[in-house]
C-alpha positions as CSV (number, residue, x, y, z in Angstrom):
1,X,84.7,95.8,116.2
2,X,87.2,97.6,119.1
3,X,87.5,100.8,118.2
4,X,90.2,101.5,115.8
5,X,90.9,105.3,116.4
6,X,92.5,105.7,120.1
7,X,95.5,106.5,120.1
8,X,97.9,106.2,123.3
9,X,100.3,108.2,124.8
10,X,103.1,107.2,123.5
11,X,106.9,107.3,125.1
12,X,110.0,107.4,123.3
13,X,111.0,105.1,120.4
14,X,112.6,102.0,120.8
15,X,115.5,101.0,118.4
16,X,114.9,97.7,118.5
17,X,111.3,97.3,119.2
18,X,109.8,94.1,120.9
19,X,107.8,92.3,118.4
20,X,104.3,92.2,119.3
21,X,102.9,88.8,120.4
22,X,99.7,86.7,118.4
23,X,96.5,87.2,120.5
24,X,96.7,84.1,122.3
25,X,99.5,86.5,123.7
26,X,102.1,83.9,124.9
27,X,104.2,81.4,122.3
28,X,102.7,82.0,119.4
29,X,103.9,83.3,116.0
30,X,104.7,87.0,115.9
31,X,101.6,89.0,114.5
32,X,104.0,91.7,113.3
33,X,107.0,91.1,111.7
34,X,110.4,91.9,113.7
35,X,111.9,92.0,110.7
36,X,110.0,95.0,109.0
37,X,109.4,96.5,113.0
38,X,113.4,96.7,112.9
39,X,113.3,98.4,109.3
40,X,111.8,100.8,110.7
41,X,113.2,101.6,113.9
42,X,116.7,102.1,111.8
43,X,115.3,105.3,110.3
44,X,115.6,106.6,113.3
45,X,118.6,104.3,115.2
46,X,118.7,107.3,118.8
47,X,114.9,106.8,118.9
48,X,115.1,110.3,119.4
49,X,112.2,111.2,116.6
50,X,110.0,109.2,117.8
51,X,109.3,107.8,114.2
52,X,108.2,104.3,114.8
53,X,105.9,105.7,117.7
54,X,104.3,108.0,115.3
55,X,104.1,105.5,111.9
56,X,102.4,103.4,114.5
57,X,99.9,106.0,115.3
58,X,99.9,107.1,111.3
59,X,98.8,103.8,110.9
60,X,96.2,102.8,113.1
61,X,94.9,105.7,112.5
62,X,94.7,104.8,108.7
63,X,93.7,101.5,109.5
64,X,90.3,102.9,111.4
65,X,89.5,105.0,108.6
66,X,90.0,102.7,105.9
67,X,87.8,99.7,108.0
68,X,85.3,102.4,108.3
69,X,85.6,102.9,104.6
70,X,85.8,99.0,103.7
71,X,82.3,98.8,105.8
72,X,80.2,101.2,103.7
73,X,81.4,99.8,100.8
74,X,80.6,96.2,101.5
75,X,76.4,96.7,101.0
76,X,76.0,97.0,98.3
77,X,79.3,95.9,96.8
78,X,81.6,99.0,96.0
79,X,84.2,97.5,94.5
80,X,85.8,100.3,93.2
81,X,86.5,101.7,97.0
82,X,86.9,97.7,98.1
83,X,89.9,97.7,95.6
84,X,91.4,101.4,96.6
85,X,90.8,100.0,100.6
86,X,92.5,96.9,100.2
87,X,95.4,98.0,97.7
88,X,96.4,101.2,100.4
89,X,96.0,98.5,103.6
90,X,98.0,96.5,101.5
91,X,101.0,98.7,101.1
92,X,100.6,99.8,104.4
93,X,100.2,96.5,106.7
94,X,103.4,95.4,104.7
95,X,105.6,97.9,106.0
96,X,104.7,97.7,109.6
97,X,105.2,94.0,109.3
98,X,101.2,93.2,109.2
99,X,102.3,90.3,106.5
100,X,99.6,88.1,106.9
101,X,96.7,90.9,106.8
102,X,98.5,92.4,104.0
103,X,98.4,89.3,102.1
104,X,94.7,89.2,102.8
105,X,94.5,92.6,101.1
106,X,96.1,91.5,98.0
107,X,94.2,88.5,97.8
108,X,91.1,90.4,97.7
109,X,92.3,92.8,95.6
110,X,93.1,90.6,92.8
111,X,89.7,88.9,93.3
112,X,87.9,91.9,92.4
113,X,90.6,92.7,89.8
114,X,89.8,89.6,88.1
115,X,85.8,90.8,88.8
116,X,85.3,88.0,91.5
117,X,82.8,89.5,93.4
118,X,81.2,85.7,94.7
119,X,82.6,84.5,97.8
120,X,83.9,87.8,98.7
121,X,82.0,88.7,101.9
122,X,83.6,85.6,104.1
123,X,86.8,87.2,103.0
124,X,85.6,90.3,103.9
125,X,84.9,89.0,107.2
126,X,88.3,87.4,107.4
127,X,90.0,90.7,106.7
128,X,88.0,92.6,109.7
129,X,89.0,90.1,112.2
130,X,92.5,90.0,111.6
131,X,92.4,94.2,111.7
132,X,91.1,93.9,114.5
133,X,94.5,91.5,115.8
134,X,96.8,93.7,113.5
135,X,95.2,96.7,115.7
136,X,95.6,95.3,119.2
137,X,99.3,93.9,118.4
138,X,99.9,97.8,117.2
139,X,98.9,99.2,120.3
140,X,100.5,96.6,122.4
141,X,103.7,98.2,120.5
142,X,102.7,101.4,121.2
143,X,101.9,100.9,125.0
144,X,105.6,99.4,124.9
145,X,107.7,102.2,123.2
């Protein structure tokens, strides 16, 4: 797994911020929504704060902590810190436009809601890989603000 905690320098904020590209990096779907990425930037319409620049950060930050946290907890089976992990990237990924990862979150939430514990660890393994993307397309966002 690339490591999750670096954090770039960042420049100022962009009010409109490009939408970061999938990782086959050229005309593919966007991995981050523009939609949610423009939510954003319009709390702080001068860029002058900085604040999608630093939710970025905020988040990746989270994001390596939590993986980290999602890791331990996967041998044996936590699945009380599996639920807390997944419910907080949930929330989280959603509002930086990570809508595909956060819906991987909530469907393996609900699964060990519902005490569906088989099957879990491909999911699991689903849900690193596409940090991993949700990472890189966060710091290609970063490297461009």
């Amino acid at each position: 797994m690339t490591n999750l905690t670096a954090a770039p320098t960042l420049g100022p904020a962009s009010p409109s911020p490009a939408p970061a590209q999938s990782r086959t990096g050229g005309t593919g779907p966007c991995l981050l929504d523009p939609q949610a990425l423009s939510n954003l930037a319009q709390l702080d319409p001068t860029g002058a704060s900085k604040l999608l620049s630093r939710v970025l950060v905020t988040y990746r930050n989270s994001l390596a902590r939590l993986m980290a946290q999602l890791a331990a907890a996967r041998q044996p089976i936590d699945p009380v810190v599996l639920k807390l992990v997944t419910h907080t990237l949930k929330s989280s990924s959603a509002s930086v436009g990570a809508l595909e990862f956060s819906a991987q979150c909530g469907a393996i939430e609900q699964a060990l809601r519902e005490g569906r514990v088989d099957g879990l660890q491909p999911m699991l393994d689903d849900l690193v890989v596409e940090a991993v993307r949700v990472d890189a397309a966060v710091l290609q966002l970063l490297s461009s603000t």
